[in-house]
C-alpha positions as CSV (number, residue, x, y, z in Angstrom):
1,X,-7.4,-19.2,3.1
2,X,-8.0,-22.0,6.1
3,X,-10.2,-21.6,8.7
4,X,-9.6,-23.5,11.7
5,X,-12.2,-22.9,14.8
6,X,-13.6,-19.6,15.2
7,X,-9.8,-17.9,14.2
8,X,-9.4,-17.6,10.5
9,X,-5.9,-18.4,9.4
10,X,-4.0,-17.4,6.5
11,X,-1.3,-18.9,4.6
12,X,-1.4,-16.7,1.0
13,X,1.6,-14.6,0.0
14,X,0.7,-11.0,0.2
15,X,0.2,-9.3,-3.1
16,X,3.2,-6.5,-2.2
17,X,5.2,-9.5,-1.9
18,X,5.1,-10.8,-5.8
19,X,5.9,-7.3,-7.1
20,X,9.0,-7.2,-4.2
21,X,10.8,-10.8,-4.3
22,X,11.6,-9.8,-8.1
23,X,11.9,-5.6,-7.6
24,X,14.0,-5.5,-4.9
25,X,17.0,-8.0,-6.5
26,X,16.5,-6.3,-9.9
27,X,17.0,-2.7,-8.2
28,X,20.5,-4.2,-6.3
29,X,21.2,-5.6,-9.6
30,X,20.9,-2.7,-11.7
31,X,23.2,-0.6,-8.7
32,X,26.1,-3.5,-8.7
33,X,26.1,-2.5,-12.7
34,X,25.8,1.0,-12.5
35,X,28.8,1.1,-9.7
36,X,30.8,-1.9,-11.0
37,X,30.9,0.3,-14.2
38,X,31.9,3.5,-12.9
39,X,34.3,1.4,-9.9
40,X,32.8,3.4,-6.9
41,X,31.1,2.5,-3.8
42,X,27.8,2.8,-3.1
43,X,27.9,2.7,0.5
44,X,30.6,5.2,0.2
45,X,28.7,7.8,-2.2
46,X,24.9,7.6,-0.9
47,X,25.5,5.9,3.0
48,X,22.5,7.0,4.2
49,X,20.1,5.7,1.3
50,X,22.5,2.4,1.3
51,X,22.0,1.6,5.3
52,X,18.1,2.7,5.2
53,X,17.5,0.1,2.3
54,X,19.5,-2.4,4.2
55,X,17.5,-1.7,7.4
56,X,14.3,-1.4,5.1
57,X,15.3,-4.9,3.5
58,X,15.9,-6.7,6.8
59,X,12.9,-5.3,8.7
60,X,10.2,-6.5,5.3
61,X,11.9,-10.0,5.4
62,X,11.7,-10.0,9.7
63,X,8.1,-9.5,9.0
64,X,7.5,-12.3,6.1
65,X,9.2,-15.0,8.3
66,X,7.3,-14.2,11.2
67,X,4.2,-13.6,9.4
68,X,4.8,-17.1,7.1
69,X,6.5,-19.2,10.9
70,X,4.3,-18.0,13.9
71,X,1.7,-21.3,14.1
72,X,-0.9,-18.2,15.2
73,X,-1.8,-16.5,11.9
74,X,-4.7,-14.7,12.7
75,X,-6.7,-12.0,9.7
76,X,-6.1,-9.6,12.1
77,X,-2.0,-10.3,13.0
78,X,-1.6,-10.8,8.9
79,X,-3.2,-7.6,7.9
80,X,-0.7,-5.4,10.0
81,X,2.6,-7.9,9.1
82,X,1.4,-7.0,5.0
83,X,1.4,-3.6,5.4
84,X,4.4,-3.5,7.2
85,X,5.6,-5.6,4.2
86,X,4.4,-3.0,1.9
87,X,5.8,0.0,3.7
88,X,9.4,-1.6,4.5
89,X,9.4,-3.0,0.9
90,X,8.5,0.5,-0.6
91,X,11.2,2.4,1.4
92,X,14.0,-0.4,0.4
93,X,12.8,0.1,-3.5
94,X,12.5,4.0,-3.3
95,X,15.9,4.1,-1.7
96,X,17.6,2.1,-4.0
97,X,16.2,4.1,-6.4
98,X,17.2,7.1,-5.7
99,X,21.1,5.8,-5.5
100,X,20.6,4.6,-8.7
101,X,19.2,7.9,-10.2
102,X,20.6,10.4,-8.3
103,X,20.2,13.3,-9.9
104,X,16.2,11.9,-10.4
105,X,14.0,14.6,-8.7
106,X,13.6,13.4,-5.0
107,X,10.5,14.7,-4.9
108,X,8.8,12.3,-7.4
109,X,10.5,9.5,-5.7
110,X,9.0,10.7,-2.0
111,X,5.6,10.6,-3.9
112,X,5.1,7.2,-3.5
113,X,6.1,6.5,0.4
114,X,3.7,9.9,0.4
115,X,0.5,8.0,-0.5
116,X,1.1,4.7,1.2
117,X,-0.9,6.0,4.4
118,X,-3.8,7.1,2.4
119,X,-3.8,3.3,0.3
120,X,-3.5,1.5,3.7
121,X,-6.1,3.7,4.9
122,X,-8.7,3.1,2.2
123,X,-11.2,1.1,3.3
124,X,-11.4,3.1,6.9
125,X,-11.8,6.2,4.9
126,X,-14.6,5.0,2.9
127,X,-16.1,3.9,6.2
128,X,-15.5,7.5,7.5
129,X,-17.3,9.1,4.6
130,X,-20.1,6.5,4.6
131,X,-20.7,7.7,7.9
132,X,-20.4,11.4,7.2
133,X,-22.5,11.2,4.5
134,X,-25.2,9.4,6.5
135,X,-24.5,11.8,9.6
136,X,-25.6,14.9,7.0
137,X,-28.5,13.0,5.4
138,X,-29.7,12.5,8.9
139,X,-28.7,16.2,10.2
140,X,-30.7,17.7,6.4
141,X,-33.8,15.0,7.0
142,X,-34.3,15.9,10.7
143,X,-34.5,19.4,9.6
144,X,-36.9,18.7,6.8
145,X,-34.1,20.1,4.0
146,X,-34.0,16.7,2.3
147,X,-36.2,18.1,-0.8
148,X,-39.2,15.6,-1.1
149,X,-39.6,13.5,-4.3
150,X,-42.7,13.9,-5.9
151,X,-43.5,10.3,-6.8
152,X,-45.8,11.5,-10.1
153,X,-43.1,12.7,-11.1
154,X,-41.2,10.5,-13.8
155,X,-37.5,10.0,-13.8
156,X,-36.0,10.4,-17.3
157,X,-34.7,7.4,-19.6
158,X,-31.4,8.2,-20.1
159,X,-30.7,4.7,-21.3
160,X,-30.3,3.8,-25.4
161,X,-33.4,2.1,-26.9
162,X,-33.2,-1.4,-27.3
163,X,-33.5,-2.9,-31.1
């Protein structure tokens, strides 16, 4: 990472983009195989799947340039242009997926795409339950339901003897 006056600036390649510059080829590979094989279409077949991944594809590799051009490349700018990296990425991959395996249960494919707000959501969740928890502590101690240690009281050594 630079740091140039009081905005920090970065110029690292997302992580999502490592596992994506060699999925997403490999994927479109794999599908030129599959339907060179079998001498069909895929645009023809699964056009919906085919036109979101190609949509999905444009709109990740919209958001590297400008996230790797713009001269202002702020934490705060970089952070949103990598997770919509990550989502665009993961919706090209899963639908590229599911023309290649098309008789794959949707449903395990969905499961992925499914869990992406939750993982780009993490760290204000843990916030959220930090402050829960201290909000409850508080609520309990101000009604004097926090049960009070007795400091005479020794803990027990639950760790093994040392030799």
């Amino acid at each position: 990472m630079v740091y140039s006056g009081s905005q920090q600036t970065v110029k690292t390649a997302p992580p999502c983009h490592k596992v994506f510059k060699y999925l997403v080829p490999m994927l479109i590979a794999l599908l030129a195989i599959k339907c060179q094989a079998k001498g069909v279409d895929p645009f023809e077949t699964s056009l919906i799947n085919m036109w979101c991944c190609c949509i999905a594809i444009c709109i990740y590799y919209l958001a590297m340039g400008i996230r790797n051009h713009i001269q202002t490349r702020t934490i705060k700018y970089s952070r949103i242009l990598n997770h919509v990296m990550l989502i665009f990425g993961t919706i090209s991959s899963v639908s590229l997926l599911s023309v290649i395996f098309p008789h794959f249960p949707r449903q395990l494919i969905l499961v992925v795409p499914a869990f992406l707000p939750i993982i780009l959501a993490q760290n204000k969740l843990k916030h959220g339950w930090h402050w829960l928890y201290n909000q409850v502590i508080h609520i309990l101690d101000v009604w004097n339901w926090v049960p009070e240690r007795n400091v005479t009281e020794q803990e027990p050594n639950l760790s093994p003897p040392v030799q």
